[in-house]
N, C-alpha and C positions, 0 to 999 in steps of 0.2 A: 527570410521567414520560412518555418519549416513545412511542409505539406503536410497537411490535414490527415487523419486517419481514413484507410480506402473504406468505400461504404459497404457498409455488407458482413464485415471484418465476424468470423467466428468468435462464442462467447464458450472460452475453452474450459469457465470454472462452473458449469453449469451441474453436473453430475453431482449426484450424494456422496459419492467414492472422494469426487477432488477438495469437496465442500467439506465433508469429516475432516481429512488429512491439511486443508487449512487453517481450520478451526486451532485442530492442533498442535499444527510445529510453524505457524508464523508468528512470528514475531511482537509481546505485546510493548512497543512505546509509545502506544499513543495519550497514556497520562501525561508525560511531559509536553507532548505539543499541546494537552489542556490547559497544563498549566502557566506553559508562554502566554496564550489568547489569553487567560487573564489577567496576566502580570503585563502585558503591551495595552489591553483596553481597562486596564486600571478598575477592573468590578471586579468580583468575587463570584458570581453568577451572568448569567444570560437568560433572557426571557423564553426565549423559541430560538433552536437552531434545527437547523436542517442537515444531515448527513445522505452525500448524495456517493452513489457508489459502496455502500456500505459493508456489503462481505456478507463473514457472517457475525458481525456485527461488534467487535472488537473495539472500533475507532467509536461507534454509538456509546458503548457501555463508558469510555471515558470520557464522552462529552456529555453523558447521565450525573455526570458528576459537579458538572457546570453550568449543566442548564434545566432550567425547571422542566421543559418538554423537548423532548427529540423526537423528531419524525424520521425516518433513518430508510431510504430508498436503493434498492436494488435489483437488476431484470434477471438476477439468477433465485429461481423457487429454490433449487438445493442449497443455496449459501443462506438463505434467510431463514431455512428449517434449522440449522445449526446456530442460529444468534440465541443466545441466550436473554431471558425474558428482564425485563426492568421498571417497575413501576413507570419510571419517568418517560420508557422509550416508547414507539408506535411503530412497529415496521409495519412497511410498503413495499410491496410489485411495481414498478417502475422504474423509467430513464432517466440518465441525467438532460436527456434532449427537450422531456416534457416534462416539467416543474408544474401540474395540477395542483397548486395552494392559489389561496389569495394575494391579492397584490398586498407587497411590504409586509408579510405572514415575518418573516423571520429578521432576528436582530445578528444570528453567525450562519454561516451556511460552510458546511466543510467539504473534503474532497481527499482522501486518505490514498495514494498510489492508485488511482485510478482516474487522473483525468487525460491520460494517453491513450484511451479507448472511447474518447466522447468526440462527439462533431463540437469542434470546442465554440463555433459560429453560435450554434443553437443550444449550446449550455449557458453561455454567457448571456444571451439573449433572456433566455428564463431567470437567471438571477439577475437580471436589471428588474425584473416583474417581480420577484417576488423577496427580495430584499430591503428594509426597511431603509432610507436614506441615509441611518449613520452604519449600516449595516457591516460586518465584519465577514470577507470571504478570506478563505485559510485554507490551502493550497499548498501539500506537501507529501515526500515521496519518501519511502525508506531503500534505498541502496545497498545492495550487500556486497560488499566490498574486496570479499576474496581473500584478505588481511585475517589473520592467527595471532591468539595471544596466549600463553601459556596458560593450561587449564588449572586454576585452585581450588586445592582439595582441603580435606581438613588437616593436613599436614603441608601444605603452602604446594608452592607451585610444582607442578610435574619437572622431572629431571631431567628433560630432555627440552632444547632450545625452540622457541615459536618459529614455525615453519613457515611464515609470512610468507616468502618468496616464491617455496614449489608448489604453496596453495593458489597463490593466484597467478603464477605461470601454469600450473593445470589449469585453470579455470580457462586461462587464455589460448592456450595451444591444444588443450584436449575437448573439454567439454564445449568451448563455445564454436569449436570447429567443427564437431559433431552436432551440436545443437544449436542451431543461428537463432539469433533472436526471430521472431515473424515480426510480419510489417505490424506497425502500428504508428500512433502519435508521438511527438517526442518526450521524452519521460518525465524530465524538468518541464517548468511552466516554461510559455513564448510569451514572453515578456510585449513582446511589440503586437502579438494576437491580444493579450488582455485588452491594451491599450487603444489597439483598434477598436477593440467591442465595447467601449468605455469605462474601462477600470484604470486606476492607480495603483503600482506597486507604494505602500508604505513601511516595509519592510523584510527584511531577510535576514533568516538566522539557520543553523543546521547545528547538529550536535550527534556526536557517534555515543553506540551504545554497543554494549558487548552479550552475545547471544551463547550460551552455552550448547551444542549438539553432541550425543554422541554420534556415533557415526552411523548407526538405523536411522537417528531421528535428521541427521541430515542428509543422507540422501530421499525422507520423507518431504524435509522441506524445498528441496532440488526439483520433485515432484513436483513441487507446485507453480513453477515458474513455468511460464506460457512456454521458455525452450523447449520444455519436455515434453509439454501437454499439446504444443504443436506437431509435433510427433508424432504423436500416438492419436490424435485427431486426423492426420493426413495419411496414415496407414503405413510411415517409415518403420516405425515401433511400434512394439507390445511395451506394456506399464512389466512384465515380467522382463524382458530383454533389457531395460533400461535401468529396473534395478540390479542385477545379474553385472553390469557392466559398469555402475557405479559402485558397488560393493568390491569389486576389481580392482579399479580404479582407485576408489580412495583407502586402500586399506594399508598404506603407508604414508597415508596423511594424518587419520586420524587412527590411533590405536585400539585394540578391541575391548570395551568396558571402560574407555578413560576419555573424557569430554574434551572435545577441542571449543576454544573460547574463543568466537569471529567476531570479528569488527561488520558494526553495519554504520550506514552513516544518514541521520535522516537532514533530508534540505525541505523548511518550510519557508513560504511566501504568506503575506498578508494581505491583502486586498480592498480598496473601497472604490462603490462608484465611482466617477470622475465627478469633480462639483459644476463642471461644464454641461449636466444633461440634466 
């Protein structure tokens, strides 16, 4: 079993700076994991679900599309001034640790790339309280993969072969040598922690998706990975040194003015109480 995340753990997406620049160039698939939890709970909608971890508010705005009410929770104010407003959603100031709703309040409770910064002990805890007993927890991380696919233009693909290999051999030998991941929990679910804290995995599925950058907007979205912003949180770097040396870096990866096409790959879990509690 993995060790818990250490307590205390900096919350590196807190700034309006990092909260803009995620708004922007991360990633939006989270229609399709809506559209799994439908097509797997056999409805078309959901009553009340809960978005716990929520950004600025990207994974909300897809589950607005599924469920009559989102409540959509996050401890960063800068990321929740960037969600964009939705009839159907509610955002909140809060943790995943303290789930303040009432008991059985929600019939889905989601978790979008961010339950590897929770005390997973006392999130699990709260969504035994506050999840309905057919309740649906959904449990999923998007991966960027390091993987190149030829960019298409409106005259087909670039003429020059996908660099799949010097991409994610940089990614491996240069950038993650430079930038070490910082501690945290582990990225994928712990299958045998759910199961401790009473949950049942009843599903898994993953699906890759393909992201267009050019090369500003990815070393934007490089920004936004806790590597870098551990960084410049700990005083190794300036946010200027670190674009100065990614522009460096990748500038015979991706060409100037012509989009490189990444592979991301997102892995979701599905979740219900155990019927033992």
């Amino acid at each position: 079993m993995c060790s818990p995340p250490p307590k205390n753990l900096p919350n590196y997406f807190t700034s309006a700076e990092v909260a803009a620049r995620y708004t922007k160039v991360r990633p939006f698939f989270h229609d399709e994991v809506a559209r799994r939890l439908c097509a797997f709970a056999g409805v078309q909608r959901f009553r009340s679900a809960l978005d716990v971890g929520c950004g600025s508010g990207q994974s909300s705005i897809a589950l607005a599309a599924i469920a009559d009410r989102v409540i959509a929770v996050d401890p960063s104010r800068g990321m929740l001034s960037h969600a964009a407003p939705h009839p159907n959603i509610t955002y909140q100031l809060g943790s995943a640790e303290h789930l303040d709703f009432a008991a059985g309040e929600f019939d889905l409770v989601s978790v979008g790339s961010a339950l590897h910064w929770f005390d997973q002990d006392r999130f699990y805890s709260q969504c035994q309280k506050v999840m309905s007993p057919a309740a649906l927890l959904a449990v999923y991380n998007d991966h960027f993969t390091a993987h190149m696919q030829p960019a298409i233009t409106a005259r087909g693909a670039l003429p020059y072969p996908a660099p799949a290999i010097p991409c994610h051999r940089w990614m491996r030998t240069r950038f993650l040598k430079r930038f070490p991941a910082p501690q945290r929990g582990m990225r994928d679910i712990d299958e045998p922690k759910a199961v401790q804290c009473g949950f049942e995995v009843i599903e898994r599925s993953s699906f890759n998706h393909l992201v267009p950058f050019l090369r500003q907007e990815f070393v934007s979205y490089l920004l936004t990975l806790s590597n870098t912003l551990a960084a410049i949180h700990s005083g190794k770097d300036t946010h200027a040194s670190i674009v100065d040396w990614l522009n460096t870096e990748l500038a015979s990866l991706v060409s100037d003015g012509m989009p490189g096409s990444f592979i991301f790959k997102c892995n979701l879990w599905l979740l219900r109480r155990s019927p033992a509690l």
